[in-house]
VEXGU-678486 format. One record per residue: x negated, y, z negated of N, C-alpha, C in turn; residue in one letter. Coordinates in steps of 0.1 Angstrom, whole numbers, plus 2048, in hexadecimal, padded with zeros to 3 digits. Layout:
XYZXYZXYZa/...
REM end
This chain:
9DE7075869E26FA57F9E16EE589x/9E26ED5939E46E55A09D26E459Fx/9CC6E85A09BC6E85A09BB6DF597x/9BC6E458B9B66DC57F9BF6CF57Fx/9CA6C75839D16C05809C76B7589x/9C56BC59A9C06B15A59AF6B459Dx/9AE6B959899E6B558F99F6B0585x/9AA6AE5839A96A45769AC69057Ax/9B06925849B768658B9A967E58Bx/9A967258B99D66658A99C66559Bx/98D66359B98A65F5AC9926525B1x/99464F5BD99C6445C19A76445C4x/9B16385C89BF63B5CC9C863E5BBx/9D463D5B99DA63D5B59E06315B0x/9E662C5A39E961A5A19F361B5A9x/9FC61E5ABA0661B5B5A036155BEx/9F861C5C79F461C5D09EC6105D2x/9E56105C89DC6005C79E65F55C4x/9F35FB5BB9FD5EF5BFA025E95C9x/A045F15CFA0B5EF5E19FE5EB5E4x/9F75EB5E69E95E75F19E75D65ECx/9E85D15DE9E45C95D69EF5BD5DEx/9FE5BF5D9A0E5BC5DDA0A5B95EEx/A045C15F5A085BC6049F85B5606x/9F25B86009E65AD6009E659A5FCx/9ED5A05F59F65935EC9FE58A5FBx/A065945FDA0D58A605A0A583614x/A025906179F458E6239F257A621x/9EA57A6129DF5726139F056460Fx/9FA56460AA0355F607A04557613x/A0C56261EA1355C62CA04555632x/9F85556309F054F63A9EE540634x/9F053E6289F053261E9FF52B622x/A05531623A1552D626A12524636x/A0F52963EA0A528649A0051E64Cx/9F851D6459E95146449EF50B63Bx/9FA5056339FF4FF6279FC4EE62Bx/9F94E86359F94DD63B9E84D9637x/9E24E46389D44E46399CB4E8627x/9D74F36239D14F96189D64EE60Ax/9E34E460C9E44DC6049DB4D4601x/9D94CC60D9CB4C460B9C04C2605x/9BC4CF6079B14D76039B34D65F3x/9BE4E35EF9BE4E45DE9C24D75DAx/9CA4C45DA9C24BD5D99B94B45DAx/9AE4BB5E499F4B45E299A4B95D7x/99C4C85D99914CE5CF9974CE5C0x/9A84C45BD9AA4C55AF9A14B75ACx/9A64AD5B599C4A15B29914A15ACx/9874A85B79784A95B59744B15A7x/97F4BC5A497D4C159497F4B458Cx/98A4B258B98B4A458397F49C584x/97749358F97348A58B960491588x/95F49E58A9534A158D94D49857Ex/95149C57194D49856994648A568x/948480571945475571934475573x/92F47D57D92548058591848257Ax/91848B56D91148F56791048355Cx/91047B55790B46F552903463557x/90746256790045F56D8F2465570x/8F146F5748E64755728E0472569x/8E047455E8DB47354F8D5465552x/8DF4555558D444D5548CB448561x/8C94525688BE4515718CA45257Fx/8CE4535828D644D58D8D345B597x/8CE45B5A28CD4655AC8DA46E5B3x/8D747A5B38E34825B68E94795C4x/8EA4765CC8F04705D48F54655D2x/8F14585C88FA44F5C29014575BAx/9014615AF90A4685A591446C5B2x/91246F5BB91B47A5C292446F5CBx/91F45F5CE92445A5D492E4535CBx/92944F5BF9324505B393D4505B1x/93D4625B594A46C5AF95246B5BBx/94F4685C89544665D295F45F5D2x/95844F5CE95D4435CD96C4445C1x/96744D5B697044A5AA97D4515B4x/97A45F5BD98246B5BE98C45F5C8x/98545A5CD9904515D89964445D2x/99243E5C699E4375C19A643D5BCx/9A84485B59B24505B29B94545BFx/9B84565CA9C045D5D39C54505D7x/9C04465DA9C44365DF9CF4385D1x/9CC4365C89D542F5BD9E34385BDx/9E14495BF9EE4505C09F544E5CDx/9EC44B5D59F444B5E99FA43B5E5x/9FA42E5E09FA42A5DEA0B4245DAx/A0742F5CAA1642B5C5A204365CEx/A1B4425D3A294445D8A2D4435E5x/A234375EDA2B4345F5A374265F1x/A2F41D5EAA384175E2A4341A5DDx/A444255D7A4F42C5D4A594325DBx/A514385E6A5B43B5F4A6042E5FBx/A5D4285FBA5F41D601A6A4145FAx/A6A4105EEA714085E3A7F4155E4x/A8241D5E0A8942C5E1A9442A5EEx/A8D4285FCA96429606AA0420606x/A95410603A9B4095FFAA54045F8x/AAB40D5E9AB040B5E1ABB4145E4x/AB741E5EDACA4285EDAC941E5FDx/ACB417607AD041060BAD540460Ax/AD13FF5FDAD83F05F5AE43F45F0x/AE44025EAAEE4075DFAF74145E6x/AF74155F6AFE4225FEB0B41E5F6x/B134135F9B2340E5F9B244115E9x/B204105E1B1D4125D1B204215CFx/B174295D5B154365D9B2243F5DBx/B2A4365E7B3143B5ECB4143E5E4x/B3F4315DAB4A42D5D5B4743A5CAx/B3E43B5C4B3A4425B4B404505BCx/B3E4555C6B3D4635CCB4D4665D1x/B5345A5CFB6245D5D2B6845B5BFx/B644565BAB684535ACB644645A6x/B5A46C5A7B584755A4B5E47F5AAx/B6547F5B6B6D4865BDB7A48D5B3x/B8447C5B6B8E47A5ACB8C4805A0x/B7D47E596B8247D58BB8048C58Ax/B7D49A58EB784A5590B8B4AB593x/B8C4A759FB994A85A3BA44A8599x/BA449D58EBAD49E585BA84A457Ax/BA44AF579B9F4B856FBA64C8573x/BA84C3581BA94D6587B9E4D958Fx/B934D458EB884DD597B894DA5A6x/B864F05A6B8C4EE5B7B834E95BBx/B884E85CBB7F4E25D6B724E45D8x/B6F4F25DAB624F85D8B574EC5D2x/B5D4F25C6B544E95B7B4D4D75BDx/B5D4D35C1B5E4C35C2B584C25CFx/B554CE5DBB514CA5E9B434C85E2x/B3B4D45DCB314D75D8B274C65D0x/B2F4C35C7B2D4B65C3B2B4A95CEx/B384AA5D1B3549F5D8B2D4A15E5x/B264AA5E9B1C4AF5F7B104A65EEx/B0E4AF5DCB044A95DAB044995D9x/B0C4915D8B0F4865D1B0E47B5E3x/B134835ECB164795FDB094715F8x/B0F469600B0345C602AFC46360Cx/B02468617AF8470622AEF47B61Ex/AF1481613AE748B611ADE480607x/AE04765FFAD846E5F8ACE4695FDx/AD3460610AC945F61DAC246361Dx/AC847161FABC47B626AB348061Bx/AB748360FAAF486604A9F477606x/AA646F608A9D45E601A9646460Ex/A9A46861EA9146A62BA8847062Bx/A8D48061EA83488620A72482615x/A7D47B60CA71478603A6446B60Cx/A6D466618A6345C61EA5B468625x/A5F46D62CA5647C636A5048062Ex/A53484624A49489617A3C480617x/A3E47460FA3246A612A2C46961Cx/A3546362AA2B465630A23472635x/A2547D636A1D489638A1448A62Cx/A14483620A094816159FE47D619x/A0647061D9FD4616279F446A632x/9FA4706389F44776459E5482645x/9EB4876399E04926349D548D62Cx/9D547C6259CC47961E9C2478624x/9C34776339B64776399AA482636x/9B448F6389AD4996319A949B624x/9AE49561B9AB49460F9A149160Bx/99D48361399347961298A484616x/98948962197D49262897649D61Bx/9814A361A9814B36149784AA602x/97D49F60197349D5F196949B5F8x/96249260295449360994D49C601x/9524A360B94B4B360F9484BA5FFx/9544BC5FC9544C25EC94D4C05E3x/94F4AF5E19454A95DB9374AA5DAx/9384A85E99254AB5E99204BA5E8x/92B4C35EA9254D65E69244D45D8x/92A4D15D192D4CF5BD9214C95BCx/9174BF5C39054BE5BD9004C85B9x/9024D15C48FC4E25CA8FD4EC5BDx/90F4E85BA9174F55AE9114F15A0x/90A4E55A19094E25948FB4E758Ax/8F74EF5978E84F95928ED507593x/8FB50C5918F751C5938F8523589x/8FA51957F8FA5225738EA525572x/8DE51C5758D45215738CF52457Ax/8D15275868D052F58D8D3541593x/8E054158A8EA54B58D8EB55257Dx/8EA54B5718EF54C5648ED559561x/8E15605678DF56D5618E3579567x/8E95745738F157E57D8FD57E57Dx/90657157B91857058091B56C570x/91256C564918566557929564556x/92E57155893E57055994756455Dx/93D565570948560577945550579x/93654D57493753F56E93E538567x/94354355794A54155195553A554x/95D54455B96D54555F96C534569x/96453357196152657595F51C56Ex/95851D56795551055E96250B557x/96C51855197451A549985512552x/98351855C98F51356898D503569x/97B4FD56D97F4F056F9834E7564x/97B4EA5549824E654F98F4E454Ax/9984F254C9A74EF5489AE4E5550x/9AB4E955D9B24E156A9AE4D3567x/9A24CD56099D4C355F9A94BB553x/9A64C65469AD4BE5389BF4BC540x/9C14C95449D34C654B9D14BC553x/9CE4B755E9D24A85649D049D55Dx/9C149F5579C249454F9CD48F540x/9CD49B53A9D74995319E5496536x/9E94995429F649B54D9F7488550x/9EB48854F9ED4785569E946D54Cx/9E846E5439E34675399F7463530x/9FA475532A04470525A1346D535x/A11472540A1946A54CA1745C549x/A0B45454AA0A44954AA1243F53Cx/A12448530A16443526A2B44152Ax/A2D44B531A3C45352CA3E446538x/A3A445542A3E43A552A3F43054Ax/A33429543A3541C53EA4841A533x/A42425530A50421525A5E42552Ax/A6042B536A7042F53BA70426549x/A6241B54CA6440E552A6840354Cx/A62404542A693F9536A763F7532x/A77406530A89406527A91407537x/A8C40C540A9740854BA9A3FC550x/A903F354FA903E2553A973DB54Cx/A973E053DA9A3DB531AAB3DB532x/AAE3EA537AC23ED539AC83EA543x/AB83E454EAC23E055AAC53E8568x/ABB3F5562ABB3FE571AB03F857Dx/AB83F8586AB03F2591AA43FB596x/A9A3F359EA8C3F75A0A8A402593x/A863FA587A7F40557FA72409582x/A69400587A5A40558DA5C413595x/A6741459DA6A4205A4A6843259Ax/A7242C590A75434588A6943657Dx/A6043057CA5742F574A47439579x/A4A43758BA3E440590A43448592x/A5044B596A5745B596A54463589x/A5645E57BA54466570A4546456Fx/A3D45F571A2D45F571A2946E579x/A2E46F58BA2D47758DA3348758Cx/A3F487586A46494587A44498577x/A38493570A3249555FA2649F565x/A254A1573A194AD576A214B557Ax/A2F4B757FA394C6580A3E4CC572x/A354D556CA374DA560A4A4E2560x/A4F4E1557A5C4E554CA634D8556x/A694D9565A724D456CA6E4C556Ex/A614C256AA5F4B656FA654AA568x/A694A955DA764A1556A7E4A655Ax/A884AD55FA984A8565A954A2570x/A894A557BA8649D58AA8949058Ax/A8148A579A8347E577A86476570x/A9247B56EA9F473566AAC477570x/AAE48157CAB647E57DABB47058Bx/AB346D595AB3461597AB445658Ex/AAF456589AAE446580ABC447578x/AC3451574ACE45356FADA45257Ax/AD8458584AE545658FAE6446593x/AD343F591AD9434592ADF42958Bx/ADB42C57FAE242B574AF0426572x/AF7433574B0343857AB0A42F584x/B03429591B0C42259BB0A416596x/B0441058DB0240258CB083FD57Ex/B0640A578B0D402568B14411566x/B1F41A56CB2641D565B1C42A55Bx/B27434553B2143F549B1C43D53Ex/B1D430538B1342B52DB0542452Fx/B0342153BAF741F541AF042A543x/AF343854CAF344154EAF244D542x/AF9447535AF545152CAE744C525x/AE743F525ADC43651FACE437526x/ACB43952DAC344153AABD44D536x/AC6457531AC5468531ABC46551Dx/AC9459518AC145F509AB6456509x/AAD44F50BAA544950DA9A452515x/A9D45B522A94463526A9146E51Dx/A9A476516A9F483511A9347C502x/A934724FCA8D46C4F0A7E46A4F3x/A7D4624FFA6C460500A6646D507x/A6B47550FA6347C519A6448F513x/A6F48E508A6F498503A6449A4F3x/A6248D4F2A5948B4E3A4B48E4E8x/A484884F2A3C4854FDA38492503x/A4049650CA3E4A2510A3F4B250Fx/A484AF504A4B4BC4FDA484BB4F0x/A484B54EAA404B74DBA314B64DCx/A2D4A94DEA214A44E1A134AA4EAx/A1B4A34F4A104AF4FFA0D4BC501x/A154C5503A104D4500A054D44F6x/A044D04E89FC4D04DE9ED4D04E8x/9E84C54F19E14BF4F89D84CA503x/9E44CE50D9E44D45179E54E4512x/9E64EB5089EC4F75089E04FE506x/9D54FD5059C45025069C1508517x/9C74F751B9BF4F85279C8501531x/9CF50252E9DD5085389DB51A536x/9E351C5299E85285289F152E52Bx/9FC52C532A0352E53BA0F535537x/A1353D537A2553E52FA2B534534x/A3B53152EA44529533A4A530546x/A4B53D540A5254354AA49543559x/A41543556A32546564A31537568x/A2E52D55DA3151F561A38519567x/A4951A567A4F51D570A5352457Cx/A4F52857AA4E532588A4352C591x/A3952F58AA30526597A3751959Cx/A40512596A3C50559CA4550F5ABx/A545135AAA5D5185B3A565185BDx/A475215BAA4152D5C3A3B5215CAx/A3351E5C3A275135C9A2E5095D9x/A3A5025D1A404FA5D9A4B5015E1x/A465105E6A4D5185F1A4251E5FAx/A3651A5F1A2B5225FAA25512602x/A215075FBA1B4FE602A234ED602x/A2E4F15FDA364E3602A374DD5F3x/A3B4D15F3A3E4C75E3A314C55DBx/A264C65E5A1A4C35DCA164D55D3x/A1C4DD5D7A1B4E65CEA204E65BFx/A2A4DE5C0A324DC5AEA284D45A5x/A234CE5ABA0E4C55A4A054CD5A2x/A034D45B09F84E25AE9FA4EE5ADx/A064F05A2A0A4FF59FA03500594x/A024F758D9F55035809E7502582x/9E64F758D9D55025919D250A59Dx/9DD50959E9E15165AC9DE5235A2x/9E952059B9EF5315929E053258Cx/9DB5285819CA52B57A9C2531587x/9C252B5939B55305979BA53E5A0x/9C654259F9C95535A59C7558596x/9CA55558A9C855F5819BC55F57Dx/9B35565809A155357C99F55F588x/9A255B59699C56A5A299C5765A0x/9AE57959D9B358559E9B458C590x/9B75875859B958D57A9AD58A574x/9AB58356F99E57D564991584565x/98E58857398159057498059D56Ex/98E5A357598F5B156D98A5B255Dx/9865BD55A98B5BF54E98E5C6546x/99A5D054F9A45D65489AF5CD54Bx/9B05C454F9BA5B65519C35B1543x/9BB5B55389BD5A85319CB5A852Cx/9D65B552D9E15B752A9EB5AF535x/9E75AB5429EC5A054C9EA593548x/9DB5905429DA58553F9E5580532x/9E15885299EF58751C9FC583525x/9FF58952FA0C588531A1057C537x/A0A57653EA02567540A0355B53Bx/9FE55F52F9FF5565259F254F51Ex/9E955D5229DC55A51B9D8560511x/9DE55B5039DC5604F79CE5654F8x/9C55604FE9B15674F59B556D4F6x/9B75735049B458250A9BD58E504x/9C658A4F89CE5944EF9C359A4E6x/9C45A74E59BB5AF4D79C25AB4CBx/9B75AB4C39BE5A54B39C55B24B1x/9CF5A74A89DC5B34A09D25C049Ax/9DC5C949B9D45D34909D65D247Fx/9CD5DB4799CB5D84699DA5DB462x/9DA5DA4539E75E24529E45F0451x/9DA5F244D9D66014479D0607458x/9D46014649D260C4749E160F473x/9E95FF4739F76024779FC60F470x/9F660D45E9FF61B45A9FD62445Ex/9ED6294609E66364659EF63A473x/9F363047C9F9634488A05637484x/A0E62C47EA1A633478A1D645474x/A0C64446DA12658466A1465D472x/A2066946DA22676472A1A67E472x/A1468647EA0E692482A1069E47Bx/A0A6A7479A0E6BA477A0E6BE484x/A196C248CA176C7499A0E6D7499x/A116DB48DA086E948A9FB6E7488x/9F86D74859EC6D84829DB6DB48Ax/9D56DE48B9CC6DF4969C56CF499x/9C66D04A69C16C34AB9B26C34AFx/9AE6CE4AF99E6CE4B49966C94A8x/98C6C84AA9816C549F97C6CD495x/97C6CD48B9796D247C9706DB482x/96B6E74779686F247D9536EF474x/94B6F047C9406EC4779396F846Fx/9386F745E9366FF457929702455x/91D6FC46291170546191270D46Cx/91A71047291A71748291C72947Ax/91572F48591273E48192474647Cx/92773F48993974348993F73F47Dx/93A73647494673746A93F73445Ex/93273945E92B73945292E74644Dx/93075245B93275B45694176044Cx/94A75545295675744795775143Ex/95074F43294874642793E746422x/93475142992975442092776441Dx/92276B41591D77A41691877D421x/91378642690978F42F8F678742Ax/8F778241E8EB7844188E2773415x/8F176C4208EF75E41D8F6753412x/8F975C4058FE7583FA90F7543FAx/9117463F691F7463F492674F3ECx/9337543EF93B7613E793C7573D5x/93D7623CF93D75B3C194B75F3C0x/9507553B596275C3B295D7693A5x/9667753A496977B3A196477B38Ex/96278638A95F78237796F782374x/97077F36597B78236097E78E35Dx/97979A35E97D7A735C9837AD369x/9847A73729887AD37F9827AF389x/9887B13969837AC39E9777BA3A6x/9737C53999667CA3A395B7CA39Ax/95B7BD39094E7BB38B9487AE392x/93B7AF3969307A439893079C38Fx/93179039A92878239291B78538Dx/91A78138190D78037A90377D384x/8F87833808EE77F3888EB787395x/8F278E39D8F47973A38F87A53A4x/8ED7AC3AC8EB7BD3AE8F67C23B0x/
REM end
């Protein structure tokens, strides 16, 4: 039995086995990205840019324009976009520091008023230390400090940014022949390429089209109530409309705490329903419709990557978590293709098999005859069982006369 079981076993390791190998492979290539995260941010946004703007490049072409102006082009376009985002959030960092040291004494007072008002409720200490750690003006400091170190290490790295589109840019002249070059050999993995830069493409762009919409109008209505530096609060919700599910509380809850120290809980509530009205119409009704092609994503995996993203390569991972997560499931899963049950789980409807009929589902539904024989019907020209069904003489048995059973069929000796 032991024989025939290890001869029946499939060549190769074991899935287990390729699990565990897969799992510490995984984290192998993980911790070296963790490690390289100064270098490897950079990089994944040059090369989201250069997806984005490659489009520009091929119209040019069309009206005569030489690959080298097309490519100097796309160059040009890729770096007012990086100027225009380095741009506003240093602005933003800057205006920000600014604004929690106008408002520390403000700060100080709201964080003792919330003390008290916690206090006269019953909640223990714990609770109210917990609050008020969050609430100190000193941790507010150092929050507004980290967000300047933030910028500036943006500021620091754009140099590389600037480089890494160069380079990219001018290899994408190169990529833009291998379909015909390649088409009849990699058809697949062209695909899955072509298929990644599009999505990544429609998601920023859609990402920043309907940001740009949601900024203008929670700059307006905050100017309009009287919350200080709304331009602040207006490029914060521009940018945290590319942190998919979390990226609306990031940005409402500043603009609401400030809210809060300057006008009081009806300021502060007026704040929340005005964000909760525009950015929940906008971004949760609205946009998904837009973006839900290009993505695919579950809610749950969506989430998660941002956590992952921005523990593997710092804050800029919560921006490049869904084309982080697209281009590991375009590598690692999407090629396969006994995959497609990971991909489902994912959140990539294609790759689901269509429902079954009603008339398979019933067929599966019936019950079995456990008595019944499961081999294959027994073939009624074979010598073996022609002989239980025919005479000696070739002739099918005739049924019996009506006079009993030792008279002959008519016709027969």
């Amino acid at each position: 039995m032991t024989a025939l079981q290890d001869a029946a076993r499939p060549p190769g390791l074991a899935p287990s086995t390729r699990t565990l190998l897969s799992l510490a492979a995984a984290v192998i290539v993980l911790a070296g990205v963790y490690f390289a995260r100064s270098l490897f941010g950079p990089l994944a946004l040059a090369a989201v840019v250069v997806i984005i703007v490659q489009p520009v490049r091929a119209p040019l072409q069309r009206r005569g324009w030489p690959r080298w102006a097309a490519t100097t082009a796309t160059i040009v376009v890729a770096y007012l976009i990086l100027g225009a985002l380095a741009a506003l959030l240093a602005f933003a960092g800057v205006q920000f520091a600014d604004l929690v040291g106008q408002y520390l004494d403000d700060l100080s007072a709201m964080v003792s008023q919330a003390t008290t008002w916690l206090e006269s409720f019953g909640v223990e200490g714990q609770v109210t230390d917990a609050v008020t750690s969050w609430l100190d003006p000193s941790t507010i400091a150092g929050f507004a400090a980290t967000i300047g170190g933030t910028v500036m290490s943006v500021l620091t790295a754009f140099f590389f940014v600037l480089a890494y589109v160069i380079f990219m840019a001018a290899d994408a002249t190169r990529y833009q022949d291998a379909r015909s070059r390649f088409g009849g050999q990699r058809p697949a993995t062209l695909d899955r390429i072509t298929a990644y830069n599009s999505g990544v493409r429609r998601y920023f762009v859609v990402n920043a089209s309907f940001g740009a919409v949601v900024a203008i109008i929670d700059g307006l209505a905050l100017w309009w109530m009287g919350v200080p530096a709304p331009a602040v609060w207006a490029i914060l919700a521009f940018v945290t409309n590319f942190v998919p599910n979390i990226g609306f509380v990031l940005g409402l809850v500043p603009p609401a705490v400030m809210a809060l120290v300057v006008g009081g809980w009806p300021l502060a509530l007026g704040v929340v329903a005005v964000y909760c009205v525009v950015n929940v119409v906008l971004q949760v009704l609205v946009q998904p419709k837009f973006v839900a092609d290009a993505v695919n994503l579950s809610l749950t995996l969506s989430f998660f990557s941002v956590v992952f993203w921005t523990l593997v390569i710092g804050p800029l991972g919560a921006i490049l978590a869904i084309p982080l997560t697209l281009l590991t499931r375009a590598l690692v899963i999407e090629g396969d293709p006994g995959s497609g049950w990971l991909r489902y789980l994912s959140g990539d409807t294609a790759a689901a098999p269509p429902p079954a009929r009603p008339a398979e589902r019933a067929a599966r539904a019936e019950p079995t005859d456990p008595a019944a024989p499961t081999g294959p019907a027994p073939d009624r020209g074979s010598p073996a069982t022609r002989g239980l069904t025919e005479d000696d003489d070739g002739a099918a048995p005739q049924p019996d006369a009506p006079g009993g059973s030792g008279q002959s069929a008519p016709g027969r000796d």
